[in-house]
N, C-alpha and C positions, 0 to 999 in steps of 0.2 A: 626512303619513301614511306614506310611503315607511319615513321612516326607524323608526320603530314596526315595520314588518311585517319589516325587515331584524332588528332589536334581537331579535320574538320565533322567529324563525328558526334566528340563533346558540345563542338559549339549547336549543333543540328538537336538535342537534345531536349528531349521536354516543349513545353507552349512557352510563348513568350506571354507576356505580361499584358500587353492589346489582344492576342488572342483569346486570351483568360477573360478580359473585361468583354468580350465580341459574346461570345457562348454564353456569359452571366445575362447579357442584353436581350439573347434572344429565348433564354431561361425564364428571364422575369416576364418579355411578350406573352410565353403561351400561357403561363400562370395566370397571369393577369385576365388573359381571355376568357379561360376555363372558369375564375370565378366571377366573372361578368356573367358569363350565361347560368351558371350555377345560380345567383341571383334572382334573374329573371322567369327559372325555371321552378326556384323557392317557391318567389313572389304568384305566378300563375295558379301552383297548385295549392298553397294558402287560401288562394281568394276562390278555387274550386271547391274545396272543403267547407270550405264559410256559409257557401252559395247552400251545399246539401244540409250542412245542419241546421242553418236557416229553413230550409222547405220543412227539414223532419221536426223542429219545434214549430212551427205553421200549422201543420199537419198533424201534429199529437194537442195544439191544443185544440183544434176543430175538432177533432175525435171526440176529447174529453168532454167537452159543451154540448158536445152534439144533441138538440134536442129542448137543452134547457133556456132558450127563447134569451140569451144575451152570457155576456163574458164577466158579471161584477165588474166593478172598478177598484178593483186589489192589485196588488202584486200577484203574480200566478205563478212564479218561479216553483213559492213550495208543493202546486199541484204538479206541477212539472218534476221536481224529483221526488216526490209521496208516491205517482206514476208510472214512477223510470222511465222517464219519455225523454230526456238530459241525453244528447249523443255520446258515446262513449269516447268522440274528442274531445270533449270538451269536463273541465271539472268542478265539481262543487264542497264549497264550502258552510258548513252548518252555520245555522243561524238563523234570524226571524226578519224576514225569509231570507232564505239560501240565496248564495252569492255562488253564482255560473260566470263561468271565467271561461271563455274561450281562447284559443292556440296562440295568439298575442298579447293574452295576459289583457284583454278587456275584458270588460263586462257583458254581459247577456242581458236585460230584465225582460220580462213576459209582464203585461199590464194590461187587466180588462177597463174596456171605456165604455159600460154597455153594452150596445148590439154590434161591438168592433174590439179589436185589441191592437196594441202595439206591442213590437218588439224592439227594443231600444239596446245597440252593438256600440259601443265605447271602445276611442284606442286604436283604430282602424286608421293604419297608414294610407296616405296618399295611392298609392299604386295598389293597394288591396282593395282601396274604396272605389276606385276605376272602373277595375275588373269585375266587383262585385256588383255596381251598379251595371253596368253593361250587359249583366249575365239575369238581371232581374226578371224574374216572371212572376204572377199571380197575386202581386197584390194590389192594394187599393191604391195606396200612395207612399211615397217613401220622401223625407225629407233627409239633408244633411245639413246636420248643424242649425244653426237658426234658421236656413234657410227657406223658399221657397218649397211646397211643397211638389212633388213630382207626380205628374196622373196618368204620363202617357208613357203607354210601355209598347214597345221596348224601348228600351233610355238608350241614347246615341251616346259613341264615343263622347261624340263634343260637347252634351248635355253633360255626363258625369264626369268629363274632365275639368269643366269651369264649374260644378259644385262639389269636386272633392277635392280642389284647389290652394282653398282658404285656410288653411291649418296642416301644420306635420304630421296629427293626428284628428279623423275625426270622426262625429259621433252622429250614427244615420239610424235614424226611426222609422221602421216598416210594419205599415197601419194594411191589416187585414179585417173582413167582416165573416 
């Protein structure tokens, strides 16, 4: 009898080989899940960041002008870090003028038009441009890409989903006075 109860024992031992691939299946689901939202949650706070270093270069270059009756029609970057008015996300590279590289590895530029300026963001993925346009306040007009340009705010999902549509990456010009 001993040797029976050893015999069903051995075979009782260990997972079987379907049980092993069952566990691995439901291993790779929650994986899978966690970096779905890990994703989404990137992508949010990406385009929340974007959103403030956008208002604080708005905001630092009306500071800086304040007073002086228009913005040139220069590049304004090198007033912006001569300044230190450049968020501390965002980084620059010397040169004439300085190249601001924001969290995505786009571009920044500050550009006076006269009695208005642009700010022109390059490299801006689809789901960052979304989120960003959707979260727009205070300025004049914002276009993406060749596009149409935008006047009414607040921009609706569905307005900056069929203009940040057109491209993998794209590039939105936000026109303040």
């Amino acid at each position: 009898m001993k040797v029976s109860f050893i015999s069903k024992a051995k075979k009782q031992a260990g997972l079987t080989l379907i049980e092993s691939m069952a566990a691995l299946a439901i291993f790779a689901v929650v994986v899978g899940g966690a970096l779905a939202l890990f994703g989404g949650a990137s992508s949010s706070q990406i385009s929340t960041q974007m959103t403030s270093d956008l208002s604080a270069i708005r905001s630092a270059v009306k500071s800086l002008y304040f007073g002086q009756g228009g913005y040139g029609t220069a590049n304004l970057n090198a007033v912006l870090v001569n300044g230190k008015k450049v968020p501390t996300t965002m980084s620059v590279t010397a040169g004439t003028p300085p190249t601001i590289t924001h969290g995505l590895n786009g571009t920044v530029t500050a550009t006076g038009a006269a009695t208005n300026f642009t700010i022109t963001v390059t490299a801006v993925p689809t789901d960052v441009c979304l989120n960003l346009l959707s979260g727009t306040n205070g300025w004049n007009s914002v276009t993406v890409g060749s596009g149409t340009a935008i006047t009414a705010f607040p921009i609706t999902p569905d307005t900056a989903s069929t203009q940040c549509s057109a491209a993998a990456t794209n590039t939105i010009i936000f026109q303040s006075t």
